[in-house]
DRENFI-453177 format. One record per residue (C-alpha): residue number from 0; x negated, y negated, z. Coordinates in Angstrom, 2 decimals, always signed. Last residue first. Example, Ala and Ser with C-alpha at 12.3 -4.5 7.8 and 13.67 -1.06 7.14 Angstrom:
{nr: 1&X: -13.67&Y: +1.06&Z: +7.14}
{nr: 0&X: -12.30&Y: +4.50&Z: +7.80}
END
This chain:
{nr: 302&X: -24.73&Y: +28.33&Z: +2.97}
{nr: 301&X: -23.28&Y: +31.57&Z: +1.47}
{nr: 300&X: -25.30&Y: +33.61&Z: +4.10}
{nr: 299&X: -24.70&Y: +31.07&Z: +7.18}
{nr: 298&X: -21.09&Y: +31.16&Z: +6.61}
{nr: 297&X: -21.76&Y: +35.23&Z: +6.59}
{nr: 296&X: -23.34&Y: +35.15&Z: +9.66}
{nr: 295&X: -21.02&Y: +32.47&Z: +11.26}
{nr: 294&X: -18.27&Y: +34.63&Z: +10.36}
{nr: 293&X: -19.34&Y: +38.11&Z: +11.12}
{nr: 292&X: -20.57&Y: +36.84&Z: +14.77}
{nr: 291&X: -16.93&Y: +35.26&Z: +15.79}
{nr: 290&X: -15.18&Y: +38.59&Z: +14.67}
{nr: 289&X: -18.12&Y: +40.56&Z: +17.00}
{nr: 288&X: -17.32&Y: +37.97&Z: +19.91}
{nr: 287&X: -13.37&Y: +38.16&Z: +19.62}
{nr: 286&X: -13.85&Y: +42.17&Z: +20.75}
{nr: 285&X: -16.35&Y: +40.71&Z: +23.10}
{nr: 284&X: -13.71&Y: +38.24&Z: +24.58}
{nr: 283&X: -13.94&Y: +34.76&Z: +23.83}
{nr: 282&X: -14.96&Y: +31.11&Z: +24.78}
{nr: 281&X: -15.22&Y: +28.50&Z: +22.84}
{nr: 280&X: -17.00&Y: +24.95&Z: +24.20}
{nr: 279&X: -15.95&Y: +21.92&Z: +23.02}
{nr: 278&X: -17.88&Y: +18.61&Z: +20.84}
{nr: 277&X: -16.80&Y: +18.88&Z: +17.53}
{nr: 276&X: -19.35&Y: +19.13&Z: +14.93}
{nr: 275&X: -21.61&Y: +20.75&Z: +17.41}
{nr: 274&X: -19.71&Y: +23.74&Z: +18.99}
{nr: 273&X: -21.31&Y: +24.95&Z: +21.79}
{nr: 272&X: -20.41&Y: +28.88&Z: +21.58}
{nr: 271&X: -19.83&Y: +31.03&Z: +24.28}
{nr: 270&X: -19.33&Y: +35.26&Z: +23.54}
{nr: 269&X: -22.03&Y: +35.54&Z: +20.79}
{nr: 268&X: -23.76&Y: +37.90&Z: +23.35}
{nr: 267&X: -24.42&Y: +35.71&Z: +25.73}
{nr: 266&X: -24.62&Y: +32.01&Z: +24.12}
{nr: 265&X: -24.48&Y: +30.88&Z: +20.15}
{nr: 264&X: -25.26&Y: +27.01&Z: +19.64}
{nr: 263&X: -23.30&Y: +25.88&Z: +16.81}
{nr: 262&X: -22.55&Y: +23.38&Z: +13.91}
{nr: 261&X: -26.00&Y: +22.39&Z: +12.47}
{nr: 260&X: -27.26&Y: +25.96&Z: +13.34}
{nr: 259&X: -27.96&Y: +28.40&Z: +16.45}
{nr: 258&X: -28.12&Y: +31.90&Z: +17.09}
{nr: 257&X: -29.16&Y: +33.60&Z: +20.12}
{nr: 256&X: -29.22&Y: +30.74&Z: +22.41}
{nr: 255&X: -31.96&Y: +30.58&Z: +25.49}
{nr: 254&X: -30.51&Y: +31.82&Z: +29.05}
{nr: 253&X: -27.39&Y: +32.75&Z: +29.16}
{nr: 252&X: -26.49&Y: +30.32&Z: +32.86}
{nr: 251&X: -29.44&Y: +27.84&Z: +33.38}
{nr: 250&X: -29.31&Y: +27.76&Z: +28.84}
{nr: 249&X: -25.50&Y: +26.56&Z: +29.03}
{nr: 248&X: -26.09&Y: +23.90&Z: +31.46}
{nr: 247&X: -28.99&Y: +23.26&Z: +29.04}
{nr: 246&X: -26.88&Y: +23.04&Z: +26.19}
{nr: 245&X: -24.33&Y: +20.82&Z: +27.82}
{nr: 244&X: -26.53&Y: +18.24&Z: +29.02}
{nr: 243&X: -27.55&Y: +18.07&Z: +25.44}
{nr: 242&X: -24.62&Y: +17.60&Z: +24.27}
{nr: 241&X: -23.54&Y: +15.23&Z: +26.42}
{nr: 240&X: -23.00&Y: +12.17&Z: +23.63}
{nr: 239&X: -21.06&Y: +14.67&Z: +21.55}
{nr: 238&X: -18.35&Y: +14.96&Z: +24.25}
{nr: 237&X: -16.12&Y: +18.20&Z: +25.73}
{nr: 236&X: -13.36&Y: +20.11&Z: +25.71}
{nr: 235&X: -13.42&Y: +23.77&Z: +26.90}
{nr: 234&X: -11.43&Y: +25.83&Z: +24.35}
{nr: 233&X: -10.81&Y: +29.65&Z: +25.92}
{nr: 232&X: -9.79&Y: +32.29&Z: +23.77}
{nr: 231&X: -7.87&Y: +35.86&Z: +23.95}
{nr: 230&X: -5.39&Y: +35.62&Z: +27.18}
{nr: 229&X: -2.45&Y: +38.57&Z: +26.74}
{nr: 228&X: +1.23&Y: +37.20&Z: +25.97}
{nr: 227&X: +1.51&Y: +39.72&Z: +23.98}
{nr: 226&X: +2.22&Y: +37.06&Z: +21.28}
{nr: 225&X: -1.76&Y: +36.29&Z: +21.84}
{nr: 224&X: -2.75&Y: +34.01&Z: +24.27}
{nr: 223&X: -4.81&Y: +30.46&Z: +24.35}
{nr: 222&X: -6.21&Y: +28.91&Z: +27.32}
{nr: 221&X: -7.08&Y: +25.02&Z: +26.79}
{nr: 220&X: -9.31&Y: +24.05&Z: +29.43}
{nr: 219&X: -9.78&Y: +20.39&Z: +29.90}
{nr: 218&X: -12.51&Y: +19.25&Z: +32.34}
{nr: 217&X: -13.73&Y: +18.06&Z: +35.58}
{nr: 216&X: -17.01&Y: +17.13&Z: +35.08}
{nr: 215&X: -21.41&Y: +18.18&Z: +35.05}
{nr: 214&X: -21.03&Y: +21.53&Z: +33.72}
{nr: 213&X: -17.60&Y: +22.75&Z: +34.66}
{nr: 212&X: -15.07&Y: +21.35&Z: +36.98}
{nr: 211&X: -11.30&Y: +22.36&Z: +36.47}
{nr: 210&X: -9.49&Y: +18.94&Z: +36.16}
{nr: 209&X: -6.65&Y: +19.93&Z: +33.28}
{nr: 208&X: -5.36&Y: +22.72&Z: +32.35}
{nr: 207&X: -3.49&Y: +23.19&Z: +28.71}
{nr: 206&X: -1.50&Y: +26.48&Z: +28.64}
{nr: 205&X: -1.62&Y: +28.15&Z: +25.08}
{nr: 204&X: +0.81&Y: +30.22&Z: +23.38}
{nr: 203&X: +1.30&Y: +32.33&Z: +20.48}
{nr: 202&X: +4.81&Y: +33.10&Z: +18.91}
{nr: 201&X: +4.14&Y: +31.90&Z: +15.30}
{nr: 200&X: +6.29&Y: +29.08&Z: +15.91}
{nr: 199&X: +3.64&Y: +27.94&Z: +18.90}
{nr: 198&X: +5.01&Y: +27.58&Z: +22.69}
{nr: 197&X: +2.74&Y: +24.80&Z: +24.78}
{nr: 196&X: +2.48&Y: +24.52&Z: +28.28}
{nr: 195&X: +1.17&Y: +22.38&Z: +30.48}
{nr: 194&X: -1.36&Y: +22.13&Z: +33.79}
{nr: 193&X: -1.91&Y: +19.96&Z: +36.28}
{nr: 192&X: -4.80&Y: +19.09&Z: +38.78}
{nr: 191&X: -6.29&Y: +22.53&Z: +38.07}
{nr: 190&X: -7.87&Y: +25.53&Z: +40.14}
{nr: 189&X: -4.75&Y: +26.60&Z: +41.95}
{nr: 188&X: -2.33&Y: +26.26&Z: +39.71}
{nr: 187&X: -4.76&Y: +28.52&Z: +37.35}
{nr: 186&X: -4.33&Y: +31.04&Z: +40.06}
{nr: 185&X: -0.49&Y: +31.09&Z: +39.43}
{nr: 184&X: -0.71&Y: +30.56&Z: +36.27}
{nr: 183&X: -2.23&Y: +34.33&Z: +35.36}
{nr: 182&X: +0.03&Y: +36.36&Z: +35.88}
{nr: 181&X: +2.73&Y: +34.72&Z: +33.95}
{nr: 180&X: +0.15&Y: +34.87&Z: +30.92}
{nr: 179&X: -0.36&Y: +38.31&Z: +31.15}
{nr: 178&X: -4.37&Y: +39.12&Z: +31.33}
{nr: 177&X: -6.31&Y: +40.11&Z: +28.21}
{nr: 176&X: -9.92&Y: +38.26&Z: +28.83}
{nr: 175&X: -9.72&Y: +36.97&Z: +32.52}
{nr: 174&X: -10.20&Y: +33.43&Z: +33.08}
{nr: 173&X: -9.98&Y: +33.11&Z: +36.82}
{nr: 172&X: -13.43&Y: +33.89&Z: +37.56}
{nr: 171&X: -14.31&Y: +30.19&Z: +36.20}
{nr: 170&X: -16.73&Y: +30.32&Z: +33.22}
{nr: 169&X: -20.25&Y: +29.77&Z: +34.46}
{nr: 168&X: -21.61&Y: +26.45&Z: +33.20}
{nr: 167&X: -22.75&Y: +25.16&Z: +36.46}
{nr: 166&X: -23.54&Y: +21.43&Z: +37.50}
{nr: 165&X: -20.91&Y: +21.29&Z: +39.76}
{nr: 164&X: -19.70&Y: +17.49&Z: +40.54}
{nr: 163&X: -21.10&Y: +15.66&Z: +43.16}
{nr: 162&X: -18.08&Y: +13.29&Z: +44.34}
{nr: 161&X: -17.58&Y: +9.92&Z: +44.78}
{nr: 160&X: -16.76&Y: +8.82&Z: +48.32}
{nr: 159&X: -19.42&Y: +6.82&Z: +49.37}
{nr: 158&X: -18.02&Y: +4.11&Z: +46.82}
{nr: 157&X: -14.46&Y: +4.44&Z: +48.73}
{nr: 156&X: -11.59&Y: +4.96&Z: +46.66}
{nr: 155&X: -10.77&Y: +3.56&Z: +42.79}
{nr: 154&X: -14.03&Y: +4.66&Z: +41.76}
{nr: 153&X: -13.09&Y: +8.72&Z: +41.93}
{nr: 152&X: -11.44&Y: +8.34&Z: +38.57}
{nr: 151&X: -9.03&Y: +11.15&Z: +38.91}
{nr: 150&X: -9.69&Y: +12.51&Z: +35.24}
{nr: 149&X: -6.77&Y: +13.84&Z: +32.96}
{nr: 148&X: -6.84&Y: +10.21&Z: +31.16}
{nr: 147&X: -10.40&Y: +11.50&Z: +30.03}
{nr: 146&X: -8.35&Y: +13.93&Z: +27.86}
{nr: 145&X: -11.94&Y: +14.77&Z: +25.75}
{nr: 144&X: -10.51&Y: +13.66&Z: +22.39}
{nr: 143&X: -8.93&Y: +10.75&Z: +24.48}
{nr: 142&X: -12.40&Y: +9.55&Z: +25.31}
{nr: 141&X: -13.54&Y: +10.20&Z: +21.74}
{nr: 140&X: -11.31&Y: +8.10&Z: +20.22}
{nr: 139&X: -11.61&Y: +5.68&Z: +22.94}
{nr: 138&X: -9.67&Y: +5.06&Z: +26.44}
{nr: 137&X: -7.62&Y: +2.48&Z: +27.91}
{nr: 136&X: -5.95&Y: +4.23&Z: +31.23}
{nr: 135&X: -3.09&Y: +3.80&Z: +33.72}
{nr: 134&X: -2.41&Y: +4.56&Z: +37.42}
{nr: 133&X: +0.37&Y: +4.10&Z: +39.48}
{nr: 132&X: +0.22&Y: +7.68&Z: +40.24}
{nr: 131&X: +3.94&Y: +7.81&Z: +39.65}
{nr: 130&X: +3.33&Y: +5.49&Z: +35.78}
{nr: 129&X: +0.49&Y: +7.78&Z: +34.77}
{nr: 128&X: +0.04&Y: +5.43&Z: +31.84}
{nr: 127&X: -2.21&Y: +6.80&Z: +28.63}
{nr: 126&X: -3.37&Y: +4.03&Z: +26.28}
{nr: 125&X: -5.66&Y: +4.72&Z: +23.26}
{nr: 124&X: -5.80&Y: +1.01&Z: +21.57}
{nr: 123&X: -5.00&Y: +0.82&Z: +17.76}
{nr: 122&X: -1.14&Y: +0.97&Z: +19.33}
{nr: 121&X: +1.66&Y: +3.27&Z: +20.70}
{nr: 120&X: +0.90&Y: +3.53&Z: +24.25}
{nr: 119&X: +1.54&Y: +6.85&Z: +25.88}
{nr: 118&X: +3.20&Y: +8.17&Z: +28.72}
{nr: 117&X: +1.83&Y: +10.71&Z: +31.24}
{nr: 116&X: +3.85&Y: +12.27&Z: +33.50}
{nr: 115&X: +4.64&Y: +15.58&Z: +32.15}
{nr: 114&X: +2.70&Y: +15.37&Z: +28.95}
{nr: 113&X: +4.11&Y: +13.34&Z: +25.81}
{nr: 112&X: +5.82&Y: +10.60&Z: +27.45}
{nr: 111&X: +6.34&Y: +7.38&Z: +25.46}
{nr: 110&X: +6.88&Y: +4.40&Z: +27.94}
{nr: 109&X: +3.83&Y: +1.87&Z: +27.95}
{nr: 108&X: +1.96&Y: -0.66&Z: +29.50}
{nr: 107&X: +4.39&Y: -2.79&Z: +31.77}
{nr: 106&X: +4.55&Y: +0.20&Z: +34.64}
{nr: 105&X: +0.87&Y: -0.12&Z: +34.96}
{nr: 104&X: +1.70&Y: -3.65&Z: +36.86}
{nr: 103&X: +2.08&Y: -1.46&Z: +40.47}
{nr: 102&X: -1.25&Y: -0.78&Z: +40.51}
{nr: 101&X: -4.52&Y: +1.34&Z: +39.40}
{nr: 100&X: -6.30&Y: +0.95&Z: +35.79}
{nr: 99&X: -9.16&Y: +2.67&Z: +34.65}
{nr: 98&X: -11.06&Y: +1.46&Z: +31.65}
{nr: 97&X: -13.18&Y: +3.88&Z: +29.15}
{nr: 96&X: -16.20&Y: +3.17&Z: +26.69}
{nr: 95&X: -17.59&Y: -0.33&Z: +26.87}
{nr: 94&X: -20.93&Y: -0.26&Z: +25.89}
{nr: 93&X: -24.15&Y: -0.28&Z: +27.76}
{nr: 92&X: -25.09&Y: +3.79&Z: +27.02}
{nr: 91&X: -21.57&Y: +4.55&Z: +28.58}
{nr: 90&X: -19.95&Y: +1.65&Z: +30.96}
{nr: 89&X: -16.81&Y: +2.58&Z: +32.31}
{nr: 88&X: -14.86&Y: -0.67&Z: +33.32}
{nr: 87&X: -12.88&Y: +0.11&Z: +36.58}
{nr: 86&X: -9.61&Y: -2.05&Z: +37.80}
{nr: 85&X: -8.15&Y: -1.71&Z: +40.91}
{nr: 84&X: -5.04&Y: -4.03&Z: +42.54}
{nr: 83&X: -3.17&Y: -4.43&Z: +39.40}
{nr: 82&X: -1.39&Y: -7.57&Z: +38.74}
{nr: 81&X: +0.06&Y: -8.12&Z: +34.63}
{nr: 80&X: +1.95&Y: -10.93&Z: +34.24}
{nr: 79&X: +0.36&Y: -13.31&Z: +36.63}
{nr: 78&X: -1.46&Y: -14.55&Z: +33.70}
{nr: 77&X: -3.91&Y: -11.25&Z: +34.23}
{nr: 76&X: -4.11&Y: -11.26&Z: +38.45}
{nr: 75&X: -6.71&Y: -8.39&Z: +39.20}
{nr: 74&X: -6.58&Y: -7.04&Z: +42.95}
{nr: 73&X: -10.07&Y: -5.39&Z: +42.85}
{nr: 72&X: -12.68&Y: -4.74&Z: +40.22}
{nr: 71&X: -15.01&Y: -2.01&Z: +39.39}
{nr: 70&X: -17.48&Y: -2.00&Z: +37.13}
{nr: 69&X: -18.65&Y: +1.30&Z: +36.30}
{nr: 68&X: -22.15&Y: +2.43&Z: +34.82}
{nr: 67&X: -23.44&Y: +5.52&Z: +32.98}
{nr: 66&X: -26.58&Y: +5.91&Z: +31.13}
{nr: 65&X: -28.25&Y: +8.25&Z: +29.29}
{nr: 64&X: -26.03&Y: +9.96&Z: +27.00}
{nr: 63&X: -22.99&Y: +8.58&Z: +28.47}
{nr: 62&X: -19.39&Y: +9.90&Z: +26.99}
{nr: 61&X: -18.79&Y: +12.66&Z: +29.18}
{nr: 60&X: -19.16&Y: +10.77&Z: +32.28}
{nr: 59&X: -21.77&Y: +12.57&Z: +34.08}
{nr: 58&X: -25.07&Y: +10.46&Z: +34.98}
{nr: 57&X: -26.79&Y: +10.99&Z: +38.38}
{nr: 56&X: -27.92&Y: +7.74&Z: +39.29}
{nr: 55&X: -25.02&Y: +5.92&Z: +38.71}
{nr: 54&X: -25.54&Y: +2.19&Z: +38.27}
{nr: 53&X: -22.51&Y: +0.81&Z: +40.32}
{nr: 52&X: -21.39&Y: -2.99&Z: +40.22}
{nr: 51&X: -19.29&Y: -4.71&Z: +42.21}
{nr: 50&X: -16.15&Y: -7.12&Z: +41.64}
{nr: 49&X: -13.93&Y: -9.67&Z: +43.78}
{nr: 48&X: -10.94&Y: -12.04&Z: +43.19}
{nr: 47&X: -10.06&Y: -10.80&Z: +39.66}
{nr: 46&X: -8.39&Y: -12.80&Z: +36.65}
{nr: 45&X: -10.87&Y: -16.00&Z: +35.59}
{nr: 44&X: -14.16&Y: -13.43&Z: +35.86}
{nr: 43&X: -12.59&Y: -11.01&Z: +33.62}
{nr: 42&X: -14.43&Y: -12.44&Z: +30.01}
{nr: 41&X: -17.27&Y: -13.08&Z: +31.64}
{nr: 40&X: -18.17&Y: -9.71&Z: +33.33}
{nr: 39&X: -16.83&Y: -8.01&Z: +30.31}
{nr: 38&X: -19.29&Y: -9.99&Z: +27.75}
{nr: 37&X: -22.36&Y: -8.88&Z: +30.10}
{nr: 36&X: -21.21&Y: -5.57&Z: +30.35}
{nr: 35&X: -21.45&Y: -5.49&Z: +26.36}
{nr: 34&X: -18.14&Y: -4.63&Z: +25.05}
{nr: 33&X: -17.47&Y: -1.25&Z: +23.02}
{nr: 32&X: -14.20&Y: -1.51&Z: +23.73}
{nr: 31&X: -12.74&Y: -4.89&Z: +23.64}
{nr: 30&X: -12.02&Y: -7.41&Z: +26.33}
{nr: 29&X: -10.25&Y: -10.56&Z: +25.33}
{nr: 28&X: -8.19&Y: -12.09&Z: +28.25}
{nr: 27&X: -7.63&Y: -8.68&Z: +30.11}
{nr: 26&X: -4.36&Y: -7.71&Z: +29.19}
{nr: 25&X: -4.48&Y: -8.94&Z: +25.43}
{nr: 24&X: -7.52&Y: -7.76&Z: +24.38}
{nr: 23&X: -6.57&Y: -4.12&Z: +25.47}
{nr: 22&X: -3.44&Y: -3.84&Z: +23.34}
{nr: 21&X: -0.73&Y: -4.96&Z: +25.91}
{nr: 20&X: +2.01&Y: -6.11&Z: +22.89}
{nr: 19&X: +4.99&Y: -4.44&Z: +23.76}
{nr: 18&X: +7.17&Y: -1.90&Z: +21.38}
{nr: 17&X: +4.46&Y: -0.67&Z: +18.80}
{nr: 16&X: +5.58&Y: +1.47&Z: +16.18}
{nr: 15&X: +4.70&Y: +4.78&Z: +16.72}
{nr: 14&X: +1.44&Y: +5.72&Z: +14.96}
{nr: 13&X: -0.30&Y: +6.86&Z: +17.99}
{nr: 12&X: +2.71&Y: +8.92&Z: +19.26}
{nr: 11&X: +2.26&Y: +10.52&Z: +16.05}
{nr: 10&X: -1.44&Y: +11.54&Z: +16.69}
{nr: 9&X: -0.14&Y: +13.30&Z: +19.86}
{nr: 8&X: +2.59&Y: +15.85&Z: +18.49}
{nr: 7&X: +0.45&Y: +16.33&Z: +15.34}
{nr: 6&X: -2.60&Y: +17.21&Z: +17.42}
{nr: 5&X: -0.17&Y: +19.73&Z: +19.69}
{nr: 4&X: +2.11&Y: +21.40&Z: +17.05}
{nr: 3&X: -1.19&Y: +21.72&Z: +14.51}
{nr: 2&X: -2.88&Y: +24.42&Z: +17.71}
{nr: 1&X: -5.95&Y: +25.58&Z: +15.94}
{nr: 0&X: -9.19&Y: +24.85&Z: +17.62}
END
């Protein structure tokens, strides 16, 4: 993935200096990630009138390898400072990995905007605030790597509410190798919570979209185009812990890879590629395919 203008854009919001102090310890008494559920359950009990437990059955967060649990707590009082009326631990593997935030009191977390309506904490704590939806987000290094602030955490409504997600790998129809860009938004619109769109100096684009569901959770595509304005690459971004999941979403689709090694899994035609030292999925046209194929081969050949 090669798009410097968006990583450097987001790692320096990380490295602004900060201008409150709601790092995750101190808005709720102490937490960490990586926390056992155990040390969450004690550390919130003082702040929230009621909680409940989910073990989810059918395990999708991108972060869980084999097991997923959320914690969900309601109308949250944190030295009547910061009130929220939701608050969701994500549990991955029995560590703290993720916490979603709903209320009025996300408006105290943060105020640098880098996407349309999402501001961002400056801190050692990944914070994302989506101040309209009242919502806000604590999130890892690899939970931001996979935009999990994109998701619309289903455990703020109703329990019997949560969706099934598709299972299916099959790129969306939408994605069309070599259509105009301006063409094209229109039906992403209609597949994606929101979408954004990034100009390079060396006149490519790409349009981030956010929320399409693919294998197991709504995702982030990034499309990329040429300076024709014509669609070349796909980046789907996922997690190292799912892996797995991944492949074999990929396998129920292509069937069994036709080239693999200690960075890739190679799918139909060496047109979709798990990559393995960092966790997405590229997509590409066949004329991108044979381009993709030379490379590995002769990466593979000095290796």
């Amino acid at each position: 993935m090669n798009h410097k203008t968006y990583l450097l854009g987001l790692c320096a919001i990380f490295f602004l200096p900060q201008t409150i102090n709601s790092q995750i310890a101190n808005v709720f008494g102490g937490v960490e990630m990586y926390d056992s559920l155990h040390a969450v359950e004690e550390k919130m009990q003082p702040y929230c009138q009621s909680s409940h437990l989910i073990n989810v059955e059918k395990v999708s967060f991108p972060l869980s390898k084999k097991k997923e649990e959320q914690l969900i707590y309601q109308d949250c009082n944190v030295h009547d400072f910061f009130l929220f009326k939701s608050v969701v631990f994500t549990f991955a593997d029995n560590k703290l990995s993720m916490i979603s935030i709903y209320g009025d009191g996300v408006s105290k977390l943060a105020d640098v905007e880098f996407y349309k309506g999402y501001k961002f904490f400056a801190g050692n704590d990944k914070l994302v605030v989506a101040e309209e939806k009242k919502q806000a987000f604590f999130l890892t290094d690899e939970g931001l790597h996979a935009n999990l602030f994109s998701w619309d955490n289903p455990y703020f409504g109703s329990i019997d509410d949560v969706p099934d997600y598709t299972t299916s790998a099959l790129i969306p129809e939408v994605f069309k190798f070599g259509e105009n860009r301006a063409r094209l938004i229109p039906d992403l619109d209609s597949i994606t919570t929101f979408s954004s769109i990034m100009d390079f100096p060396n006149g490519e684009s790409q349009i981030d979209c956010f929320g399409i569901e693919y294998a197991g959770f709504p995702r982030k595509f990034e499309a990329k185009f040429d300076k024709e304005e014509k669609l070349y690459k796909l980046w789907i971004l996922t997690a190292k812990q799912e892996e797995l999941r991944i492949k074999n979403a990929l396998g129920r689709v292509y069937g069994r890879p036709i080239f693999t090694n200690d960075q890739w899994e190679v799918f139909n035609d060496w047109k979709v590629s798990l990559r393995k030292d960092k966790p997405e999925i590229l997509v590409i046209s066949a004329e991108g395919a044979k381009k993709h194929r030379e490379w590995l081969l002769a990466k593979t050949t000095k290796q």
